[in-house]
N, C-alpha and C positions, 0 to 999 in steps of 0.2 A: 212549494210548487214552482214558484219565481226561482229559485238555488236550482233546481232541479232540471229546469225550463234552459236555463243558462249552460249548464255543464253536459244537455244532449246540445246545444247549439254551439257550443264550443269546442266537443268533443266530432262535428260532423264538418264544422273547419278544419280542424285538424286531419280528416279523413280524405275530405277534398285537397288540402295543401298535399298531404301525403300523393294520393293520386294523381296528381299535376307533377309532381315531383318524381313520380316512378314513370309519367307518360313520357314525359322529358327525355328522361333518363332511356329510357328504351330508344327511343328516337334518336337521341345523339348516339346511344350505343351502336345503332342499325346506323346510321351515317358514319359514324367512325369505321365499322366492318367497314362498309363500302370502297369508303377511302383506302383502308390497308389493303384490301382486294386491288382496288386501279392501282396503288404505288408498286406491288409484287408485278403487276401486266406490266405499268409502265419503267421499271427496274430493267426488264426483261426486255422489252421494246425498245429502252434508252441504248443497251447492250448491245442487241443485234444493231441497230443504228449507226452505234459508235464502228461496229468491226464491218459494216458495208460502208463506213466512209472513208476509215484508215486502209482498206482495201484497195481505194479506190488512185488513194496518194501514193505517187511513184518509188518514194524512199521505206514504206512500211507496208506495202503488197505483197514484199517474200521475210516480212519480218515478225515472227511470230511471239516475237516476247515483247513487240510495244503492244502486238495489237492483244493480247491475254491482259498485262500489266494496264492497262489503258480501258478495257472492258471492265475489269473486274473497279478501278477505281468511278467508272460511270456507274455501276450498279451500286456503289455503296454508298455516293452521291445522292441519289434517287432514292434510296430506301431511306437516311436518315428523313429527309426534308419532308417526308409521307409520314414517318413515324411522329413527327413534330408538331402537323396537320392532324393526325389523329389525337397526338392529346391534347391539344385545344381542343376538339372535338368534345372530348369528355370532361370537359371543362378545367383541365390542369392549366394552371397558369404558367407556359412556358419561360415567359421572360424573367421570372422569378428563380426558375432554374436556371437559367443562364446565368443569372448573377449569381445565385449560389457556386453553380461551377467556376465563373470567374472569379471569386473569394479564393476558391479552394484549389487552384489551378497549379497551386506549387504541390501541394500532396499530392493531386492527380498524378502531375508528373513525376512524381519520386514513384509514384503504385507502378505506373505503366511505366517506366523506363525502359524497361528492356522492351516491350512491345513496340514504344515507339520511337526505340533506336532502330526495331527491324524495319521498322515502315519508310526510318528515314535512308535508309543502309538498301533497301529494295527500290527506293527512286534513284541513287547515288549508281548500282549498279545498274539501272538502268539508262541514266547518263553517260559514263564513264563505258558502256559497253563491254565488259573485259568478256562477256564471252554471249553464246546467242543460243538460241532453242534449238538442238540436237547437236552443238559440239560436245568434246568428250575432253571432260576434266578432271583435276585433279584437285578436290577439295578437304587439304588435311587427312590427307592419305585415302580418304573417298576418291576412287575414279569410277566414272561413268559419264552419260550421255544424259546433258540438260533435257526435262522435258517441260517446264515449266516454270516461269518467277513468276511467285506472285507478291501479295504488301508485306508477307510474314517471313512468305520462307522458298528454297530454291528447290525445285525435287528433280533428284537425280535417277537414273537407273543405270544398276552396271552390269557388266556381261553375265551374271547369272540371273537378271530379269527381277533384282531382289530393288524396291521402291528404298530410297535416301533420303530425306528432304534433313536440310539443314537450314538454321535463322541465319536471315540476309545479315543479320550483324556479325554472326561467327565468320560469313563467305569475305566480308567487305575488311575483315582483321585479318585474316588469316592470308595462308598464301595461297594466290589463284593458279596454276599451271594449266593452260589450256593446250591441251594432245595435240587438236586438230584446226587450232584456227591459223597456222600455213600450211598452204599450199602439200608444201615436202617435207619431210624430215629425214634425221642423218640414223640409221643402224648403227652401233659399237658392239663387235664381241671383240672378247676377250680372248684368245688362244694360248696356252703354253707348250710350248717344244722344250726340249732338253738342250744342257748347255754343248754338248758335241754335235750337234746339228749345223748344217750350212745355214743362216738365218736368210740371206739373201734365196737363195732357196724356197724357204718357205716363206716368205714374201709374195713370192711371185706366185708360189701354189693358191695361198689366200685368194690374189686381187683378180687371178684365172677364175674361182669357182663364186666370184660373189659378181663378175662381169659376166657370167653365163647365166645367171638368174634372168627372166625375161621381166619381171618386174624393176628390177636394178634401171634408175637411171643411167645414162650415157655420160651427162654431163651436170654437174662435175661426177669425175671416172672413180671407179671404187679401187680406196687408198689402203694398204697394209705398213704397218712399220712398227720399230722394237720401243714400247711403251713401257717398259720396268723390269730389272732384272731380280728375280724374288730368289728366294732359299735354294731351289733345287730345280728352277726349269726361270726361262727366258719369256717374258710377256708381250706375244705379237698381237696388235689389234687391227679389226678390220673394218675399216669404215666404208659404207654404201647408202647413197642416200635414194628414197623411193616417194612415191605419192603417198599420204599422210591414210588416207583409207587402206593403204597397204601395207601399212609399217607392220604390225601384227604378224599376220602370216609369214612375210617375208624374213623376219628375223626368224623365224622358227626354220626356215627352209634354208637357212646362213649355215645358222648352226650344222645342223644333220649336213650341209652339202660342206662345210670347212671341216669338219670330223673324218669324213669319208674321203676329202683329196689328200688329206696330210696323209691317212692310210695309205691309200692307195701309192703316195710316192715316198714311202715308209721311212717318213719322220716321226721322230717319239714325241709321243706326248704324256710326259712322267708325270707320274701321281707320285704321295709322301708313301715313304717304307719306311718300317718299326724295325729295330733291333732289339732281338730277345737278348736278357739280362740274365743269366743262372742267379737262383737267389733260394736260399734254404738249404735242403736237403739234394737238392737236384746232384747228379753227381759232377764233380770238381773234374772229370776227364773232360769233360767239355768246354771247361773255362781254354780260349787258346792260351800259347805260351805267354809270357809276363812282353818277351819285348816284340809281341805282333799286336799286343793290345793296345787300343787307343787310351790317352789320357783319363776318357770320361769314365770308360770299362774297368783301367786299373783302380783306379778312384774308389769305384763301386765295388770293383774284389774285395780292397783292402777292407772296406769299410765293414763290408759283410762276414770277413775274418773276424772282427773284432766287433762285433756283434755275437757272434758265438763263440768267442772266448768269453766273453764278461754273462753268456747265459750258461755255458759250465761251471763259472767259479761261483753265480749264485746257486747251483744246485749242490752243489758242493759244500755251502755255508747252510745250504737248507738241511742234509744231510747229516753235517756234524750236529 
């Protein structure tokens, strides 16, 4: 009875501790919720705060990649220090992990490397500026129009409205060409005229149809002159410099209007021509005579003479 007496009063501690143990437990659980509920509001709250203050400051009011870049690291501020609050909450000994992660702080860093080469390479380009939220760049043959840095990564969009994002590590290695961050920029086409042509001439036809464009700046005046003289035509180029929102269109309308004056004051502008070869069975009246032939043509006769002499004498051998 006494054994018996013992193991329900030990067994109804055990029920009690258990119960104490689960009320607890519920209690810190419902206080931890709460807690990750106010860190998410105040994440959120620390955010809008942060972009009505940097709003507010004269140097970051028209600057939209501190005040993203700067939001986004308030919010993730806030949400660790809430997550850290909650597991003390549920009784995790934080400091323990801390030290554990400072033990292991070199393997962290070899895991995360590339992550936190981006996050460093994302403040770096935020420093150093090379370019801001809606210019249009050139990232590794990506061109488009920034729309956002964040700790990770850059996202671009380019003229066919198709989303880019590349790691701020690949943007800060690579080479940056920024389209639009002067003012102006210079148009280059390329034109070729033929080598009989008046070059001064078409000069002057050029630097007429690229000063009549109404986009074409005044000053400095658009320039033409003889940039390389290739195989079978003479390379004139035309330089016109425009406002940098304009370069686009404006080079397209160079083109079509330097095509149409060189017409119009009918200078050639030669393309390559192919000379047929007679070769086989074709017939031999068409080969011109031996001495109107060029070197490369005689060349090619003979060779193709003797070519069908030596496939007679193997039919010949096949024969006998």
């Amino acid at each position: 009875m006494s054994a018996g007496e013992s193991a329900v009063a030990m067994d109804a501690a055990m029920i009690a501790k258990l119960t104490d143990m689960a009320g607890d437990f519920a209690v810190n659980f419902g206080v931890a919720l709460l807690v990750f509920m106010a860190t998410l509001f105040a994440a959120k709250w620390a955010a809008q705060g942060t972009r009505r203050a940097l709003s507010r400051v004269r140097g970051f009011r028209h600057d939209p990649t501190v005040l993203s870049f700067a939001v986004q690291v308030v919010r993730v501020i806030v949400i660790i220090v809430g997550m850290i609050a909650v597991l003390q909450r549920l009784g995790v000994q934080t400091t323990s992990i801390i030290a554990v992660l400072g033990a292991a702080s070199l393997a962290v860093g070899l895991a995360l490397q590339g992550t936190l080469s981006n996050v460093a390479a994302g403040v770096m380009l935020l420093v150093l500026r090379p370019y801001r939220v809606g210019d249009v760049v050139d990232i590794g043959g990506n061109v488009g129009s920034v729309q956002r840095l964040d700790l990770f990564t850059t996202q671009l969009s380019n003229g066919n409205n198709v989303k880019i994002v590349v790691p701020n590590g690949k943007v800060l290695g690579d080479v940056i060409l920024n389209l639009s961050g002067q003012k102006t920029r210079r148009i280059e086409i390329k034109f070729t005229v033929g080598y009989g042509e008046n070059l001064n001439d078409a000069r002057k036809v050029l630097e007429t149809a690229g000063s009549a464009h109404p986009k074409v700046l005044p000053d400095p005046a658009p320039w033409a002159g003889v940039t390389a003289l290739l195989d079978s035509a003479v390379e004139v180029s035309l330089h016109a410099w425009v406002k940098s929102e304009d370069h686009f269109q404006t080079q397209a309308d160079l083109f079509q209007a330097g095509k149409e004056a060189l017409d119009a004051a009918d200078i050639e502008i030669p393309f390559p021509h192919q000379v047929a070869v007679p070769y086989g069975d074709e017939d031999e009246a068409n080969v011109p005579p031996r001495d109107a032939q060029t070197p490369a043509l005689r060349a090619s006769t003979v060779a193709d003479g003797r070519n069908r002499e030596g496939s007679e004498r193997d039919d010949q051998g096949e024969e006998g």
